[in-house]
N, C-alpha and C positions, 0 to 999 in steps of 0.2 A: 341564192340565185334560184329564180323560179324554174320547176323542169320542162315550161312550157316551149324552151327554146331548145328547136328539135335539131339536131347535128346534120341536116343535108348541107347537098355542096350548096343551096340559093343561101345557106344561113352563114355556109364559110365562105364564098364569096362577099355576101356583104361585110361581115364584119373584117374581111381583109380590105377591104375597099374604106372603109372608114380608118382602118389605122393606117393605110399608104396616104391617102389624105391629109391626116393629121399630122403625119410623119414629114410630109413635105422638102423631103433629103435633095438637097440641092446639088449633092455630089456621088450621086448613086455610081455602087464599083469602087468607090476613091477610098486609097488608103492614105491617112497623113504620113505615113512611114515611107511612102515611094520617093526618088530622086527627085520628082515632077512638081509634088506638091506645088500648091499655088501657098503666095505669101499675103499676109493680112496686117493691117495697120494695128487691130486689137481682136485678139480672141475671147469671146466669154462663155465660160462655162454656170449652167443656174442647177446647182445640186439638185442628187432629186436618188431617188433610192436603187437605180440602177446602175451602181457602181460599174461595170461596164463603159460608159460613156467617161467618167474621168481614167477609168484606166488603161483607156484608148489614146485619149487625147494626153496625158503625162506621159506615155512610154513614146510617144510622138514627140512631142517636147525635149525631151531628156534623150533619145537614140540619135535623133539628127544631126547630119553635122553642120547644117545651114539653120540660121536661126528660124523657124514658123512664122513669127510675129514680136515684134521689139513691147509688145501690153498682154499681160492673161491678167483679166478679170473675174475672181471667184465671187459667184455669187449666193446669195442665199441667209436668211434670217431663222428664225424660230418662229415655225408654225404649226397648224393641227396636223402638217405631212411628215416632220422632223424626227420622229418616233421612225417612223418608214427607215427615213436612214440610217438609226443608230439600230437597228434591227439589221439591217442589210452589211451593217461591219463588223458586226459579229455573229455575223455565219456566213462571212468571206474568211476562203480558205486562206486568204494571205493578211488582209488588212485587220483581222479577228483579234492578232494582238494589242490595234488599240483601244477595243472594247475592253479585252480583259486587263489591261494596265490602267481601265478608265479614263484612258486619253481625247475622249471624244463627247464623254456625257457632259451635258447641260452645254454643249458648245452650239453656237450657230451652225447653222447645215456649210456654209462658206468657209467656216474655221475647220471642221470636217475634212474639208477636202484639201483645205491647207494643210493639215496632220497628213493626210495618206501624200501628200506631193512632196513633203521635206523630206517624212522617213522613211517613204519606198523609191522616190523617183531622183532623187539631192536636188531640190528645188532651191538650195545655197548654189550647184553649182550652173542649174538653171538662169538663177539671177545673175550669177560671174558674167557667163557669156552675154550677157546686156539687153534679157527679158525683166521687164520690170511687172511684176505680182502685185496686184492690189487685188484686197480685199473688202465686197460690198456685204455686211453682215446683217443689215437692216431689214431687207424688204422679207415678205411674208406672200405675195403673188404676183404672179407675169406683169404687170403693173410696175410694180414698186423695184424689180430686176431693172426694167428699163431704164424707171426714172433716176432709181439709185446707181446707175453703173453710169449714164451720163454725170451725175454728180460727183463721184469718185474721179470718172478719167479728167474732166476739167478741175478738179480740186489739186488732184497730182500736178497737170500742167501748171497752175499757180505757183502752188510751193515750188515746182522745179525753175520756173522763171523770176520766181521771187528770190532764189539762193543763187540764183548766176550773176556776178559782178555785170553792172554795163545792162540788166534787160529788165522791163517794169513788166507787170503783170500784166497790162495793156487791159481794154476795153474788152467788154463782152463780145463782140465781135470780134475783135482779133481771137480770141479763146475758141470760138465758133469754127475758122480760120483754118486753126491751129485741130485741131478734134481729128481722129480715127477719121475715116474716110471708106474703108472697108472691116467689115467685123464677120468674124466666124461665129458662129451662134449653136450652142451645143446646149442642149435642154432636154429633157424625157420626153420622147416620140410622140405620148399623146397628148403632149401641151406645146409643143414645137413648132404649127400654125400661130396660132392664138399668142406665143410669145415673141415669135415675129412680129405680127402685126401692134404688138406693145412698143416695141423698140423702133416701130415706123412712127407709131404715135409720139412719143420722147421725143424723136428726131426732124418733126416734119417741119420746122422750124427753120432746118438747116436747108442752107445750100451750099453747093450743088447738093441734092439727095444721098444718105448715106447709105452702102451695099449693103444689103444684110444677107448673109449667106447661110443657108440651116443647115448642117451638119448634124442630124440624131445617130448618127455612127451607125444603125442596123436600125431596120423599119422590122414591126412584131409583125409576123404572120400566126395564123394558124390550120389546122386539117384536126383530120377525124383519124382513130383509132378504134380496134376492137378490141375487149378488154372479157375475157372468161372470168366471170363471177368466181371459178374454182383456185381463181390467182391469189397468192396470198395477201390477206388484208382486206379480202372481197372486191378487190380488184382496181382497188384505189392508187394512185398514182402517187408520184409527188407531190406537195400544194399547188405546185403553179401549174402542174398537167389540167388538173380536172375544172373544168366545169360544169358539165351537163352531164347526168347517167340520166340513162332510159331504163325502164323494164323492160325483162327478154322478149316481152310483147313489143312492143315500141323498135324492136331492132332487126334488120337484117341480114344480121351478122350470124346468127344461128340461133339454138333452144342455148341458154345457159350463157350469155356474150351481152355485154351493153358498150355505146357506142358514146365516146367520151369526144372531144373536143378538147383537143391540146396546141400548144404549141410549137410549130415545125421547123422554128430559129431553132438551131444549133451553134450559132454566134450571136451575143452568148446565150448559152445553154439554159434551161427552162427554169432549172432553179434557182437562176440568180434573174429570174422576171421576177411580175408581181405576181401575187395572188391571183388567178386568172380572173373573179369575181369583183376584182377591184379595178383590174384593165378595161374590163366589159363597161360598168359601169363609168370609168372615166373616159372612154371613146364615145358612150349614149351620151354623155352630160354635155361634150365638148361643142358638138355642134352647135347646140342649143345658145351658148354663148356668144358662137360665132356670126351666127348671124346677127345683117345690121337691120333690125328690125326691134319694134319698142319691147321687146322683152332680151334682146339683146347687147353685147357689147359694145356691137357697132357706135359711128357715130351718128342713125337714128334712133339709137338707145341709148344706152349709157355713157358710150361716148370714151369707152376704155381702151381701142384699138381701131385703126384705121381700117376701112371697107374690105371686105372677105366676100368673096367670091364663092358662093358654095355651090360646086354644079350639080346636075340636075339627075345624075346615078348616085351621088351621095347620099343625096336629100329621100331619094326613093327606096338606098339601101338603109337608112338610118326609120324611114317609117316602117317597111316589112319588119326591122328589129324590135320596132317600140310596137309592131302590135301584140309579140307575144309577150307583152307586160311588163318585159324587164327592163332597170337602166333609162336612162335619159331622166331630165327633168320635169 
């Protein structure tokens, strides 16, 4: 990370305003565990190395005594990100034994989360009470989540209408018909626009329009800290604290202090984020995508997600970012 990106509050307001953005939490405050919860035709989850969000959404699952959703959808394949997760289960404090029992290596990121759902949450007794768990292990990005999780829930409805005495598998249309109607959509914050508008794209077929509702379970913030060079380690944090140090020139914090750039989540807690260097960079990159314009996703570019709206504080906090060098495309 370059040090040219200097810790004022114009540089930690922007880069908050790009990850609430990105983050686009359709139920900010909501906890799945309240009495209230709202109920969903099919919830999908798209692995991603923030173990956090499936360990939100499985003790919400597994504690309630109302079912959530009669469909969980785990999603997720083997990709260049997949490493991320099998990093992130073994140095979780709980789910770390099935790294060391090797329960988890060379598995799809979806099979992943299948392991932590049977042997932390009884995703046996999960399925009892009449949630049906399919698994999408194929896809490899936001994309491929969509198209494959459409393909899986109508493959299930087949075979379930193909095994009932008296009911034919009927026409593409009935299957259409017959489809989730409202979805909870649980993905990593900074790809949880972007993999919405995938799953409008997959969908846009349908009528009536299907809900998609994003749930990232906590949106990343960050602030600034002062950090005595005299701290042990030279004043270095844990990896997901630091981004930026300054020289004691560069700060004013005092002679002997440099001014770090962390993050202010404490749900959950910093060490179980990214690398702060990899967030940075995956919030610069993400816009870039978003927009529908011909070097974009859109459909006046590449045609991978439906129209995104990027408004016009984003667009101005995402160029103050990119001028001091770093991140983005």
């Amino acid at each position: 990370m370059s040090p040219n990106l200097p810790p004022t509050p114009q540089t930690i307001t922007d880069i908050n305003t790009l990850s609430t953005f990105l983050s686009h939490n359709a139920l900010p405050g909501h906890s799945l565990t309240t009495s209230s919860h709202p109920q969903f035709d099919c919830i999908v989850i798209c692995a991603s190395a923030i173990l956090y969000q499936a360990e939100t959404l499985f003790a919400a699952l597994s504690s309630n005594s109302t079912l959530l959703t009669p469909r969980l959808v785990l999603c997720g394949g083997i990709g260049h990100s997949t490493k991320y997760i099998y990093d992130a289960v073994a140095s979780h404090p709980r789910f770390r034994t099935l790294a060391v029992s090797e329960q988890v290596t060379g598995l799809p990121e979806a099979r992943v989360l299948e392991q932590i759902l049977d042997v932390f949450f009884n995703g046996a007794a999960l399925r009892a009470r009449g949630c049906e768990v399919l698994v999408e292990d194929e896809s490899t990005n936001c994309g491929a989540n969509a198209v494959n999780t459409r393909k899986v829930l109508e493959r299930a409805w087949s075979e379930a209408a193909s095994s009932s005495k008296g009911i034919e598998t009927g026409t593409s249309e009935k299957r259409k018909s017959d489809h989730p109607r409202t979805f909870l959509l649980i993905q990593d914050p900074t790809m949880m626009l972007r993999t919405k508008a995938s799953f409008e794209k997959a969908y846009e077929d349908m009528q009536p329009p299907r809900e998609i509702v994003c749930f990232p379970t906590f949106v990343p913030q960050v602030g600034v800290i002062s950090v005595s060079d005299s701290t042990p380690g030279g004043g270095a944090g844990p990896r997901s604290d630091v981004c930026v140090s300054l020289g004691s020139s560069g700060s004013s914090s005092g002679k002997g202090e440099t001014s770090k750039i962390v993050f202010s989540n404490t749900t959950p807690p910093p060490e179980e984020l990214w690398d702060f260097e990899r967030f940075y960079d995956l919030i610069m990159g993400e816009i870039s995508r978003l927009r529908d314009d011909e070097n974009g996703y859109g459909p006046k570019g590449k045609g991978f997600i439906t129209h995104v709206d990027v408004p016009q504080d984003v667009e101005e906090a995402w160029e103050r970012l990119r001028a001091f060098g770093v991140g983005g495309r």
